[in-house]
Steps between C-alpha positions, in 0.01 A plus 500: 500500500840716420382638898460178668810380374711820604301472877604129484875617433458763745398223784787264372724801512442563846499163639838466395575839669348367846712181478801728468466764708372320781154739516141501503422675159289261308359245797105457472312330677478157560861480425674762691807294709729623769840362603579536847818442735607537874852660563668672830746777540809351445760468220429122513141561338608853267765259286190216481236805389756620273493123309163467537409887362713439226325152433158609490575767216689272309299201504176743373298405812160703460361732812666704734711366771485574916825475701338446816796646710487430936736738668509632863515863566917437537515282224402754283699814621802288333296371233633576117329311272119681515565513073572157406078428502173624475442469932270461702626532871403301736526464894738305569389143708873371533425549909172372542284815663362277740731174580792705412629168281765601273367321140569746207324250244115596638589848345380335166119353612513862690603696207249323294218572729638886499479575164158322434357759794754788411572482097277666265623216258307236693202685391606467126623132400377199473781246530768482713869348457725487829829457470833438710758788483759200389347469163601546163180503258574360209152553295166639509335311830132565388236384794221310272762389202652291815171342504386734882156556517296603790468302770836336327810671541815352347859487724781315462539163711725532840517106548732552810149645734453158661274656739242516249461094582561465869317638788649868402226528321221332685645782789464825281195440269141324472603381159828287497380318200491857359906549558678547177902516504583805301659825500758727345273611187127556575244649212156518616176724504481783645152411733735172592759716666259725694353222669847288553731769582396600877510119517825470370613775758304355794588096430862616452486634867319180610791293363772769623345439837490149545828380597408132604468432148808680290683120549668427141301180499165732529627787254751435291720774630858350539556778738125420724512866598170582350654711199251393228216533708366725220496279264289272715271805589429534098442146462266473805328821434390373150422187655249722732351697188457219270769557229586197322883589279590379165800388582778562290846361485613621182458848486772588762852366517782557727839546361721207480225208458376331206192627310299251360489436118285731306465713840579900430485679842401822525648526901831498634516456863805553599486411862753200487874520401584394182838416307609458167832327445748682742294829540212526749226722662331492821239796596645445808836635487368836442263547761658876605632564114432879402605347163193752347673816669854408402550627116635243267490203726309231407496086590760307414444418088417149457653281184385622174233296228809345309692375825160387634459260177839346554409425843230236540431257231147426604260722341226506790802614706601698302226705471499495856793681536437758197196604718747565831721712323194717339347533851831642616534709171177646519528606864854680412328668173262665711768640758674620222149714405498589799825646577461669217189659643674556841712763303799229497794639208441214184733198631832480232478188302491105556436220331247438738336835488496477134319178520253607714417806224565262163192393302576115607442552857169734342376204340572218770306707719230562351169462648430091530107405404274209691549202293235201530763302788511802647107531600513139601280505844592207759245276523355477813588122562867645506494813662737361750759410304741689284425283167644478157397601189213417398471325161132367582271778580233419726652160619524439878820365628524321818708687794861405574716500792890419535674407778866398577672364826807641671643477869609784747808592361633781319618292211148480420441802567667651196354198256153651643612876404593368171212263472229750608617805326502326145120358548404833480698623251354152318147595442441107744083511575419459844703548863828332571546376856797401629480135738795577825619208660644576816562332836417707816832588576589672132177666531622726800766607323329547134503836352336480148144415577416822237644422206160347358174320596605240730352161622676376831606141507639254787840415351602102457827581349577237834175238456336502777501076547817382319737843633586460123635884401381568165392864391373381208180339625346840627376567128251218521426535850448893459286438194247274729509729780405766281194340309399409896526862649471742268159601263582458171281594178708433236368202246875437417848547696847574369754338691863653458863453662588834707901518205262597232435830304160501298527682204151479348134360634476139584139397429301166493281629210859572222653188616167229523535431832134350632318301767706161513776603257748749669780681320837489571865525353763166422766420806636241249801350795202321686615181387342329753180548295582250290677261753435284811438817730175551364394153488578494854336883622221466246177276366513639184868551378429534124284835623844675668563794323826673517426850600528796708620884582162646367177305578144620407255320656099518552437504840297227551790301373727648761270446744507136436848446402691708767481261788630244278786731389623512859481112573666419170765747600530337855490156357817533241694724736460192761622279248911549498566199343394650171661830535773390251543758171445223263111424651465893591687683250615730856877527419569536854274119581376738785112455501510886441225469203294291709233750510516545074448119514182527730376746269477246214429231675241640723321624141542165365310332806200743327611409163475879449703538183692812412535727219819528449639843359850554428407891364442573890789530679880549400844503740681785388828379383330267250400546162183610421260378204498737219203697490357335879399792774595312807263588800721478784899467584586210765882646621530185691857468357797704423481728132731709367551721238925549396655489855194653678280265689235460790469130681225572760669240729759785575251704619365258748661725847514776308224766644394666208163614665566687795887643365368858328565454152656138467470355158653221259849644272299719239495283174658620167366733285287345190652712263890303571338180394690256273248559176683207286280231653138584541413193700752630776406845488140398559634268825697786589220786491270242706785483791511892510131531492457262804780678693390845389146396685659365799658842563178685390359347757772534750495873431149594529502272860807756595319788366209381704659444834590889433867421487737759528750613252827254603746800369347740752399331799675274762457104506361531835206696352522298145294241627239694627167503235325781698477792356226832606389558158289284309359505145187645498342245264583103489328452137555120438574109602879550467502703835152370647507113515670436845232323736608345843263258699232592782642221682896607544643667774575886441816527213819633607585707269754373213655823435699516838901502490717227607816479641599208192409728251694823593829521254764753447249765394460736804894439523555616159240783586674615777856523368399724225287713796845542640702560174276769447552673837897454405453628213273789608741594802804461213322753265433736779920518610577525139259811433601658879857466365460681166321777674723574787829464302409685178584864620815373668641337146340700266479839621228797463346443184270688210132518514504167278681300817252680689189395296661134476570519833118591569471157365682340697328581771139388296656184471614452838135652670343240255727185579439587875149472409501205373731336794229612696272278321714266513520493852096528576467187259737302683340593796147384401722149381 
């Protein structure tokens, strides 16, 4: 017995030692697992390996791990990072051999396909787990405790791969009802990947190849230039083998969004930027960094644990941003490691540093365990939706879709950055489309048809019989046009104004909503509820509810009610003689909340009665309910916090789209707050958040147009979003939900320059090129003048002079150098 227990040890022992050390020591079989990743020779991919290395050991994930490294022969003459990974080199496919197609992402299906023909490990393992190189593992990532199975891999969900429902897929496979969204984390058998992976490879060439189809509308890719056509080509070439995913939504997390409650990822995918208060991080901005070759450098440190706490009252949140700033930490503990190993001297001391060696950061980075949330599968009635927790397992809830109406200017442009950007931070189920109203002529001249999925609408901002001009009817009038074009699944819609921020999921089945009984939230100033304008615009005043801003509605409902929203909004906009504020409640007796009227009145012709929620929606500026979580901000009016404030009616010519890196005045910090009152230090956080989110979302759009750094480079060029380099990987909806219609004319492009917006920039630029030269050509006479006149005033001197005077002349050969430099860069200018 005594020997069976010390065997027992022995195999406990070395289990332990495998997670650790990253090796194969102690795998049997069935249960031997290998971690792979695809990198390329460049200093973009050595600082990700370096996180990702450093990761893997901490976390204790069992099995060895492959870097499976494409270089070309020149590539790797400069190459210095061969030691950062066990590697497996790889011919590099960045140039396709035979279409000569420049696409460096098909070095991952072809890497894959390499070292299942080439690796000696293929022949020894059973599962597989295939990673991003801009990952942080957080815990053990264990194929069958996931719940993968053969025949049943389990990946992470990649909602943003529309193609997976349009003809995309009907194209590239025989199985299109076989098409699962996901991506990014992938665990499966190893007999799976030998039959998918030359599928993978050859679909991803298939997509690659057929240009008719990379349209945003058809992919997904706000850029339609085919760059996650191998994503598609590992959907589709399951599709062709037969591999059904468990999907899972839970497991992997990208920094800066919400996790769910009781959810413990055991990812980071660091693909998107994230902030945290005034510090941020984009993966981006150090796409050439040699940061793992430069001794003692590491990212900028983000706030620490305590300053964190102070930060963010909401605990979801605020977990939320304790799990940015360990992403970032982790990543610069394992350059730290590794500079060490790179013979760097020991860095002298920080705070920082000594945080990243104290037993706190130890212990809040410990390796993170699968927690019953965690393993929560989507059910396969939602597997196109990005859904909420789940506090039912095993119920089915019914798909959602939200839409919201704007018109072809860039005022709502920037409401749909701000609008779109927060949905997905939300955790909303479903797709979000966005209804444009435009007339013919606007349409020409319209540059933001790829901000998100659109639906094209004839504008009646001027009606059509009456040559009335009211903008406001094109909500209802989009909302019918849209339920007559467009083929919609969703059982139940959300209907939203395009000056809102969600900040958490908006579903039918937390707030009752049902067949017949839609929910919405209290306008309480429609007086004429309760007055003689709905005994006149309605059969059934008694059923006029006063509502609006957020509407869920089943669609059948809609369906019925949405004509009748438009003819009740054309009836009481005709009727001027009861425009007046006292029968309205419109302080301006304008028939501008004519089409809020037509709403109510239209649903009261149904007699379809509302829920009416006041725990919905909040206007940031007001006071909130102690202990409510509001679901979305409506900015519709001015808020301010001390003598800071946003109206968005300022902002109605200003272009804060297509300027590079436009934004509202940055809010104050949270920590200044007044903390006497706690009712107006709750107001006042909820008027940061919103404006914080606004220019979130502002920032990423710049970041995604490829903007250039406004310090550096001319106006003339500031306004110009193209850019040769592009990320490698997308990796989630908050870069991937821009769709534009088969039916519009080709975009111009909204990143050109124009004349309105060029300001004293290149001015400013240009004087200080010249101050330079002055000063240069000053610098140069001054230096010419010690030289020449020294032995004239000063006479021979000793062999010190002479060595001082050697100096001299060091100095001067160097400062010529650099006015060289000087010159060649103006030059290039």
């Amino acid at each position: 017995m005594a020997k069976l227990l010390a065997l027992g040890l022995v195999a406990v022992l070395g289990l332990v030692g495998l997670g650790i050390e990253g090796v194969e020591t102690g795998q049997k079989a069935p249960w031997r697992i290998h971690t792979l990743f695809s990198v390329e020779c460049q200093n973009y991919f050595d600082w990700q390996t370096v996180g990702l290395m450093h990761s893997f050991k901490k976390a204790q994930q069992p099995g060895p791990i492959t870097r499976l490294l494409s270089c070309t022969d020149e590539e790797k003459q400069k190459y210095r990072g061969m030691d950062l990974a066990p590697t497996l080199e790889v011919p590099s496919m960045s140039r396709h051999p035979r279409t000569g197609d420049w696409y460096p992402a098909i070095n991952k299906p072809a890497g894959v396909v390499h070292w299942l023909e080439n690796s000696k490990d293929a022949e020894n393992v059973d599962w597989v787990v295939i990673l991003d190189a801009d990952m942080i593992i957080r815990g053990p990532i264990i194929p069958w405790e996931l719940g993968a199975e053969k025949g049943r891999p389990v990946a992470a969900y990649y909602g943003y791969l529309i193609g997976c429902d349009n003809i995309l897929a009907k194209l590239h496979t025989e199985h299109p009802e076989l098409c699962d969204k996901v991506g990014g984390l992938l665990a499966m058998h190893i007999d799976d990947l030998r039959a998918l992976a030359p599928m993978w490879l050859s679909k991803t060439e298939e997509v690659r190849e057929d240009r008719a189809h990379w349209a945003t509308n058809i992919t997904g890719d706000i850029y339609a230039k085919g760059w996650i056509s191998e994503m598609y080509g590992y959907s589709f070439g399951a599709a062709e083998v037969g591999l059904r995913h468990k999907i899972n939504d839970n497991l992997m997390i990208y920094p800066g969004y919400i996790p769910r409650e009781g959810v413990e990822p055991i990812l980071f995918h660091y693909g998107l930027p994230f902030t945290v208060g005034n510090w941020s991080f984009s993966k981006l901005d150090h796409h050439e960094d040699d940061i793992v070759y430069d001794c003692g450098r590491l990212f900028p440190e983000p706030p620490y644990p305590r300053e964190v706490q102070l930060m963010e009252s909401d605990p979801n949140k605020r977990r939320a941003l304790f799990l940015s700033i360990e992403c970032i930490n982790t990543l610069n503990e394992g350059l730290l490691l590794q500079h060490k190993a790179n013979g760097c001297s020991k860095p002298g001391w920080s705070k920082y540093l000594s945080f990243l060696r104290s037993k706190t950061f130890a212990e809040l980075t410990r390796p993170r365990f699968l927690t019953p949330p965690t393993l929560q599968t989507m059910d396969e009635s939602i597997q196109t939706v990005q859904k909420q927790v789940i506090d039912k397992p095993g119920k089915k809830y019914p798909k959602i879709h939200t839409i919201f109406s704007t018109e072809c200017t860039t005022y709502f442009d920037w409401q749909t950055v701000g609008l779109v950007h927060s949905f997905h931070l939300s955790g909303q189920p479903g797709n979000i489309t966005r209804l444009l109203s435009c007339t013919d002529e606007d349409l020409k001249k319209y540059t933001g048809h790829d901000l998100v999925l659109t639906h094209y609408v004839p504008s009646m901002s001027r009606h059509p019989l009456t040559g009335d001009w009211y903008p406001a009817i094109n909500k209802p009038a989009a909302v019918l046009h849209w339920l007559n074009h467009a083929n919609i699944d969703a059982e139940f819609i959300v209907i939203l104004d395009a000056d809102m921020i969600l900040r958490g999921p908006i579903t039918p089945w937390e707030f009752k909503a049902e067949r017949g009984r839609p929910v919405s939230t209290p306008y309480d100033y429609l007086i004429g509820c309760d007055n003689e304008l709905a005994k006149l615009h309605t059969r059934h005043p008694d059923a006029c509810d006063k509502v609006g801003g957020v509407i869920v509605m089943h669609i059948d409902d809609l369906r019925k009610f949405a004509m009748l929203w438009l003819h009740k909004t054309e009836e009481v906009r005709a009727d001027k003689a009861h425009y007046a504020t006292n029968i309205t409640g419109d302080i301006y007796a304008s028939g501008w909340i004519s089409e809020m009227y037509g709403y109510s009145f239209g649903a009261a012709e149904l007699k379809l009665r509302h829920i009416i929620n006041k725990e919905i929606l909040i206007y940031p500026g007001y006071i909130p309910e102690p202990g409510v979580s509001y679901r979305v901000f409506h900015y519709g009016l001015e808020f301010k916090v001390g003598n800071w404030s946003i109206d968005k009616a300022n902002y109605r010519n200003v272009d804060m789209i297509n300027k590079c890196w436009e934004k509202f005045p940055d809010p104050p910090d949270p920590s200044t707050l007044d903390q006497a009152d706690e009712d107006i230090r709750q107001r006042d956080l909820l008027s940061i958040e919103c404006a914080k989110t606004l220019n979130e979302a502002l920032h990423l759009h710049h970041k995604r147009r490829n903007c250039p750094d406004p310090s550096t480079i001319s106006t003339s060029n500031l306004n110009s979003g193209k850019d040769d380099t592009m990320s490698r990987k997308f990796g989630s909806f908050d870069e991937i939900t821009a769709s534009r219609s088969n039916q519009m004319p080709k975009n111009n492009s909204h990143e050109s320059s124009k004349p309105a917006m060029i300001d004293g920039t290149f001015s400013s630029f240009r004087f200080w090129v010249v101050a330079l030269w002055v000063f240069a050509g000053l610098g140069f006479l001054a230096v010419m003048f010690v030289v020449f006149s020294g032995p004239k005033r000063r006479g021979t001197r000793g062999k010190i002079y002479r060595n001082k005077r050697r100096s001299s002349y060091s100095g001067y050969s160097d400062m010529n150098g650099r006015d060289r430099q000087i010159r060649s860069a103006d030059a290039s200018l």
